[in-house]
N, C-alpha and C positions, 0 to 999 in steps of 0.2 A: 615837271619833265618826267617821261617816263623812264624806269630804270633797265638797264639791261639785265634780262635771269640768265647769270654764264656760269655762276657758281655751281651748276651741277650737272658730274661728268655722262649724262644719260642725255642730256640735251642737244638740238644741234645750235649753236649760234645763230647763222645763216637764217636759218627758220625762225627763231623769238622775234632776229628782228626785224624779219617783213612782216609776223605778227604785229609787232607793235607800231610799225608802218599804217596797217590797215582799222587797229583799234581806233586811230583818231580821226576818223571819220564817223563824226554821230551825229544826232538830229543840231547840236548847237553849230556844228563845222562840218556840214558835208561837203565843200569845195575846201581846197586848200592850198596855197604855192609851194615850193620848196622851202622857203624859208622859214612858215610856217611849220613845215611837217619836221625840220631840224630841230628848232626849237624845240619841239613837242618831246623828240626822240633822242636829243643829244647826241644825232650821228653826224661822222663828217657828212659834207657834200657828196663827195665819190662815192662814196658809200651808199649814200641815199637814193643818188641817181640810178646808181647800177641795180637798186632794189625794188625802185619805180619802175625800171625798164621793163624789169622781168616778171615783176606784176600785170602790167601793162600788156605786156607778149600774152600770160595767162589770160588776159581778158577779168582780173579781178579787180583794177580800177582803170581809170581813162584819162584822159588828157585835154583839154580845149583851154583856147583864147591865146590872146599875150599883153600880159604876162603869162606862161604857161600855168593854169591851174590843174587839180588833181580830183577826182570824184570816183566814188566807186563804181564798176563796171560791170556788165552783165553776167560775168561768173559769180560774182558777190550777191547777185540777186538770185542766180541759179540753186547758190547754196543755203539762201535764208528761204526760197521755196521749200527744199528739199527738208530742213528743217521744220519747214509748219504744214508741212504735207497738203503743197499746192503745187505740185510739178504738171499732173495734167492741165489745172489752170495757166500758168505759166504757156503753155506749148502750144495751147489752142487758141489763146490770146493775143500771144504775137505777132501774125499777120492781121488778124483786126485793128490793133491798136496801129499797126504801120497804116494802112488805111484810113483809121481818123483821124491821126495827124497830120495825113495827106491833104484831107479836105477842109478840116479847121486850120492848119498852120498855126494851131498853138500845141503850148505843153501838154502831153499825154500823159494820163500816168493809171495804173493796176494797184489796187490797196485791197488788202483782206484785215479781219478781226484776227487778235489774237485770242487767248482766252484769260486775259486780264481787262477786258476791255479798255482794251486801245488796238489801233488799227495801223499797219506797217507795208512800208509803200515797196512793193514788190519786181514792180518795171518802171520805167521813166523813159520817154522822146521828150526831148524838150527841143523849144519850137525853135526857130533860124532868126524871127525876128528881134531885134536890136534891145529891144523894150519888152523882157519875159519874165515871166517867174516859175518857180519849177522848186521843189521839195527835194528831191535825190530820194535814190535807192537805201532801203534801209533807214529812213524816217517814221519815226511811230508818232504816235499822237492821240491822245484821248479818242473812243469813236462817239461821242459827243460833239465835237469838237470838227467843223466844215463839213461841207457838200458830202466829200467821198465818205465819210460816218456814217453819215445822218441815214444815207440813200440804205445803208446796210443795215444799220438800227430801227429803222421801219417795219424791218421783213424779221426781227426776233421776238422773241416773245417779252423782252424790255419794251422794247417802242412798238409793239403793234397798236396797241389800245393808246397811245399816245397822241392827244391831236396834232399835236406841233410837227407830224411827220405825215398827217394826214393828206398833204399835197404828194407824194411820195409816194404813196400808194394809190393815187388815184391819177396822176399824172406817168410815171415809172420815172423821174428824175426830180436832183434837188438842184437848187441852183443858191449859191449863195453869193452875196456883196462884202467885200475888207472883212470877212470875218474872220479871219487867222492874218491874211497880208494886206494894208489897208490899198485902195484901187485896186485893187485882185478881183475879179468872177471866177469862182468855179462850177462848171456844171456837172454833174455825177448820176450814174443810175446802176441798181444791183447788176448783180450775175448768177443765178444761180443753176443750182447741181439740177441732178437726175431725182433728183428726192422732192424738189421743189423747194429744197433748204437755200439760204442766201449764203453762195462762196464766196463774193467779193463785192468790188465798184470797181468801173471803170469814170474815169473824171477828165475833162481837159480842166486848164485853167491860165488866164491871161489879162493882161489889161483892161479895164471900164469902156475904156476909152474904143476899145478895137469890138467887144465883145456888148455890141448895145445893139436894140431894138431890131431890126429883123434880121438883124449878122447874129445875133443870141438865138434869137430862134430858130434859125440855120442850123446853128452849132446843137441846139436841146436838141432836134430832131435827130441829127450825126450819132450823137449820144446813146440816144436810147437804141436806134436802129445796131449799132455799135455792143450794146448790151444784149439786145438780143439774139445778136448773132453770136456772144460767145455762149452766153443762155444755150441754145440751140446744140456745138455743137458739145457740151458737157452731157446733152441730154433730155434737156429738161424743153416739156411739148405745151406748156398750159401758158394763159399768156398773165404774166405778171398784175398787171393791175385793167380796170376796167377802159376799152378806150374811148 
């Protein structure tokens, strides 16, 4: 359980503990109910709710389902952008990714490198159908490790000379089968800068079952097209891989 820091008079209460509200949202628990987040935090109820509310009004977490669960919100990803100094990513990206969510009606999501290599999911649309999977805002994850990595590890100077990413560079997307969720696809392809550096991946990801033979290939084409329209308007004029 997390503790309350009240013991010292420079602090505000109020404030520690919608902080500690929000810490327990990480890559093992990014949804969570109230009973859960009580738990966690050893607040009453009332207390909890009023402090979900007003997060919730910020736009620092969000709300879906019922039971009602809890996920972090686009202000939380606003400010882990701002942090890894991808804000222009973030803004240009946005109506793209609304777009290919539109056409695949799966999970969307925005992943960049940090510089520990591992890779942290910076937007999230996650899809309306019944049967989805979806990572959450603020998931890290080795960039070794699925589609949205791999697609970015191609284009450093770790994975260039690397074969196993050499579809990647010759096609401009990865696609991967249950390799982090098992009956998962995801498809991914980079994004990069004005330098021709790799900023990111954009990736949908969803069911085997929805996401086969020329409904996948559908979706690979949405993708890359997808990719290089945020490519484009960062700046960047050369076309990523041979077509």
């Amino acid at each position: 359980m997390l503790q309350a820091r009240n013991d010292n008079p420079k602090t505000v209460r109020s404030i520690e503990r919608a902080i500690d509200v929000l810490v327990c949202f990480d890559n093992a628990t990014p949804e969570q109910t109230v009973t859960d987040l009580q738990k966690r935090t050893g607040l009453s109820r009332p207390t909890l709710y009023r402090i979900l509310c007003t997060l919730e009004g910020k736009g620092m977490i969000r709300s879906s389902g019922a039971p009602q669960k809890f996920s972090l919100g686009h202000e939380a990803s606003r400010l882990a952008a701002s942090w890894i100094g991808v804000n222009e990513l973030l803004r240009v990206a946005g109506p793209v990714l609304r777009r290919l969510w539109e056409k695949t009606e799966e999970t969307v999501a925005l992943f960049v490198a940090t510089n520990n290599e591992r890779k942290i999911c910076i937007e999230e649309i996650e899809s309306r159908h019944a049967l989805t999977f979806k990572r959450g805002v603020g998931f890290t994850e080795n960039l070794s490790v699925g589609a949205s990595g791999k697609a970015m590890l191609a284009f450093t100077d770790a994975g260039r000379n690397d074969p196993e990413y050499g579809d990647v560079r010759r096609t401009g997307v990865r696609v991967s089968k249950g390799e982090i969720i098992e009956g998962a696809v995801a498809i991914a392809a980079p994004v990069f800068d004005y330098d021709g550096l790799v900023k990111g991946s954009v990736c949908i990801f969803g069911p085997e079952v929805r996401l086969s033979d020329d409904r996948r290939d559908t979706c690979i084409a949405y993708v890359r097209e997808a990719s290089r329209e945020i490519s484009s308007a960062l700046g960047f004029t050369k076309p990523a891989v041979a077509e």
